[in-house]
Backbone as JSON, one array per atom type, in Angstrom:
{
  "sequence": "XXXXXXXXXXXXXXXXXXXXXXXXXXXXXXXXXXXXXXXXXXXXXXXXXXXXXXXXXXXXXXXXXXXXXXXXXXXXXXXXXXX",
  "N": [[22.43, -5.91, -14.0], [20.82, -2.99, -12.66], [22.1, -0.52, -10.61], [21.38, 1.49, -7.82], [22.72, 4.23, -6.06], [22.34, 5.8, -3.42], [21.4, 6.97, -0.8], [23.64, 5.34, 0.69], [24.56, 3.36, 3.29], [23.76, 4.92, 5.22], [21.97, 5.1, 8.59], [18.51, 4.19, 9.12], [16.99, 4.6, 11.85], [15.17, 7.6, 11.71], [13.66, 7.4, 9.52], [12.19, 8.99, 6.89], [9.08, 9.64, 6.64], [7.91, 8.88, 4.04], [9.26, 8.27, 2.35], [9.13, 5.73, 0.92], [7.39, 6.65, -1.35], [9.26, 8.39, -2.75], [10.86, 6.22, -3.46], [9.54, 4.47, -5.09], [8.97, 6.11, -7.42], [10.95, 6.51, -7.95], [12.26, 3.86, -9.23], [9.62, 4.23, -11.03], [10.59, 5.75, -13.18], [13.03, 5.08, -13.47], [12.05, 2.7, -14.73], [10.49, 4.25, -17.45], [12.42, 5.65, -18.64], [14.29, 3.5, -19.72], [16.45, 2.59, -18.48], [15.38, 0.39, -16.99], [14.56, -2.04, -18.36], [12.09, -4.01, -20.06], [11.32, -7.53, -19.2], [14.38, -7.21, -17.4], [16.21, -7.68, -14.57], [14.65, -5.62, -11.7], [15.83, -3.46, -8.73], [16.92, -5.39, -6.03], [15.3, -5.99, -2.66], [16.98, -6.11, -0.68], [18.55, -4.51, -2.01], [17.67, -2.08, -2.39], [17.1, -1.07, 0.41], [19.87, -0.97, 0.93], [20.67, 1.31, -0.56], [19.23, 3.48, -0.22], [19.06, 3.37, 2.67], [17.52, 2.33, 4.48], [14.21, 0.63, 6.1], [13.18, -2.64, 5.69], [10.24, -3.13, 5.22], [9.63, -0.9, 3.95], [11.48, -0.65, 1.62], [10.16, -2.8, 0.55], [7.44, -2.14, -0.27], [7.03, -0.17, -2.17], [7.8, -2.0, -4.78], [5.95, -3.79, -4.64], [3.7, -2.59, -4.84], [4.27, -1.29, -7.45], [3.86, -4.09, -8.61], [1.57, -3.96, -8.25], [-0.01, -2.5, -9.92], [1.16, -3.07, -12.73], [3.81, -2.84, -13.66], [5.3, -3.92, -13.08], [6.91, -8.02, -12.33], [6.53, -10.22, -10.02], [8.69, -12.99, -8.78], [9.04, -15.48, -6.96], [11.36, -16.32, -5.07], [13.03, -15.3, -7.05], [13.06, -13.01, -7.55], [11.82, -9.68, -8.77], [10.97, -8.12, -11.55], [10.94, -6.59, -14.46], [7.87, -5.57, -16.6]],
  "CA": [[21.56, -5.38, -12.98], [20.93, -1.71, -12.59], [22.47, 0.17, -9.27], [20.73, 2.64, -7.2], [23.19, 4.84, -4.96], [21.09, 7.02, -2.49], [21.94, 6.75, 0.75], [24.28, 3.87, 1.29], [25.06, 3.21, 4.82], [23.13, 5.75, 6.49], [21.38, 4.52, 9.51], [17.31, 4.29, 9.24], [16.19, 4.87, 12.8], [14.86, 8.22, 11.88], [13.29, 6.87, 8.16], [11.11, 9.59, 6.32], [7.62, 8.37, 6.07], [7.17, 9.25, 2.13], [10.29, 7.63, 1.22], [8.68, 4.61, -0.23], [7.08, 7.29, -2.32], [10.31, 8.0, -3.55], [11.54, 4.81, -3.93], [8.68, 3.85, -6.44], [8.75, 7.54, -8.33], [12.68, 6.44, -8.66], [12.09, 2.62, -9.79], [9.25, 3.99, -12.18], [11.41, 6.67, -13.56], [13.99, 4.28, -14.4], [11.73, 1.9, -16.28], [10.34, 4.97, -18.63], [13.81, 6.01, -19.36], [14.75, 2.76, -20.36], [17.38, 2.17, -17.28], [15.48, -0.62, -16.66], [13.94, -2.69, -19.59], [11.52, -5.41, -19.99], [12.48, -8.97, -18.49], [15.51, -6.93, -16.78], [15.57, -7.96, -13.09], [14.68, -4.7, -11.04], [16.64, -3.73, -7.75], [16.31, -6.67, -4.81], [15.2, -5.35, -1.72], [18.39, -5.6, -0.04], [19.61, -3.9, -2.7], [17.15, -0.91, -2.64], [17.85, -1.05, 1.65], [21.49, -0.14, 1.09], [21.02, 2.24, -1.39], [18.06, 4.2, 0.57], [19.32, 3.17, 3.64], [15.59, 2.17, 4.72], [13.59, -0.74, 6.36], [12.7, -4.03, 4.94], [9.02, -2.97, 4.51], [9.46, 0.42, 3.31], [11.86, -1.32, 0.12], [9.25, -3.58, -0.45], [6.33, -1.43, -0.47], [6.94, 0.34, -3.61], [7.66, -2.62, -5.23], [4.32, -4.6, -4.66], [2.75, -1.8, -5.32], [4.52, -1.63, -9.4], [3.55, -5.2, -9.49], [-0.14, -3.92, -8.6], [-0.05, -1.65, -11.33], [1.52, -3.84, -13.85], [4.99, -2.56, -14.06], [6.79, -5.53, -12.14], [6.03, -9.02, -11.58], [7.25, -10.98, -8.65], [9.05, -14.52, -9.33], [9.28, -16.03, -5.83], [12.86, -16.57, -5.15], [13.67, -15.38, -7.88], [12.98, -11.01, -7.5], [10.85, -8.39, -9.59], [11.53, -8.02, -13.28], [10.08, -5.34, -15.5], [6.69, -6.62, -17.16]],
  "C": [[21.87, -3.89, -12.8], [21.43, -0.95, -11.09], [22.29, 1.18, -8.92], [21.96, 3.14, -6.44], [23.0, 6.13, -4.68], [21.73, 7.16, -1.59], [22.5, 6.05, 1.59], [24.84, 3.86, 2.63], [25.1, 3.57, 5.31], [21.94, 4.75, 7.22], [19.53, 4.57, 9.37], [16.45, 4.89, 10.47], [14.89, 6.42, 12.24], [14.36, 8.72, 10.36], [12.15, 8.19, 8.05], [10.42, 8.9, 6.06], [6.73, 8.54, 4.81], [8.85, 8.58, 1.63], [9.78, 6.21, 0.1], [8.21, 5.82, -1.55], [8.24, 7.49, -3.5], [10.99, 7.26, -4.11], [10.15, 4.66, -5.18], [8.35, 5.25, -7.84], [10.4, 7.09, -9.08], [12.79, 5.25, -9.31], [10.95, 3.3, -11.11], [9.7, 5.04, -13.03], [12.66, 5.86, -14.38], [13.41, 3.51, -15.3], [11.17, 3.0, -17.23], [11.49, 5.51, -19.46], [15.08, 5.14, -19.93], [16.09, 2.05, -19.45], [17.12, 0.48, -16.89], [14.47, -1.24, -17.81], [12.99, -4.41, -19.12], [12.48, -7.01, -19.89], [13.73, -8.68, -17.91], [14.95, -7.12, -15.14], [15.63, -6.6, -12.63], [15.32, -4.64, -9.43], [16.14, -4.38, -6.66], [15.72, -5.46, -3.53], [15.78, -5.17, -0.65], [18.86, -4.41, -1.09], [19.07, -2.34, -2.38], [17.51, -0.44, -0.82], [18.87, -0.53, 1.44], [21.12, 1.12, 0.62], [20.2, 3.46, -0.84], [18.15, 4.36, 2.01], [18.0, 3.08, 4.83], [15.05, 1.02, 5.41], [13.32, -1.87, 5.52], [11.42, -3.75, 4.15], [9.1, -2.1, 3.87], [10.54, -0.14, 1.68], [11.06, -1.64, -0.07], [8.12, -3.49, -0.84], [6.31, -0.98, -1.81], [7.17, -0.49, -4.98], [6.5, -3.62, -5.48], [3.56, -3.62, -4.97], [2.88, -1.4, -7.26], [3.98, -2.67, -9.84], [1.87, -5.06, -9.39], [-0.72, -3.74, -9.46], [0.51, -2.34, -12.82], [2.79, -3.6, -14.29], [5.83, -3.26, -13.82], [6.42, -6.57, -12.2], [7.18, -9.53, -10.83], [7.75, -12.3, -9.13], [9.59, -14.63, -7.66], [10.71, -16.24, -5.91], [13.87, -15.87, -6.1], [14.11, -13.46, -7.87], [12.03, -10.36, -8.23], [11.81, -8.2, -10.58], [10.42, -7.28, -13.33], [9.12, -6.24, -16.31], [6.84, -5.88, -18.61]]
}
């Protein structure tokens, strides 16, 4: 599994409201550069939380939005893998 460290265990209250932007410029950045590869699981949304130090929705925004586009798919329980 690949590991983001951004902003680990800074507090959110006072969350930039373009960070998802970043978060999905930095997830699809890693899959063109090969960081993250097909069928590799991509980072959970706890995981991207720590590392961003961010809300629940704002992780999981930029991720539903890769799997809109075709770069992720979702496996219930299971997380977002590279398509």
């Amino acid at each position: 599994m690949t590991t983001i460290t951004q902003n680990e265990g800074q507090p959110h209250q006072s969350e930039d409201p373009r960070l998802h932007v970043r978060i999905e410029e930095d997830l699809r950045a890693m899959i063109a550069d090969g960081r993250l590869r097909p069928g590799q699981a991509a980072p959970s949304i706890p995981e991207l939380r720590r590392a961003y130090g961010c809300c629940r929705q704002t992780a999981a925004r930029p991720l539903q939005r890769l799997v809109e586009e075709g770069l992720l798919v979702r496996y219930p329980g299971l997380g977002y893998y590279v398509r």
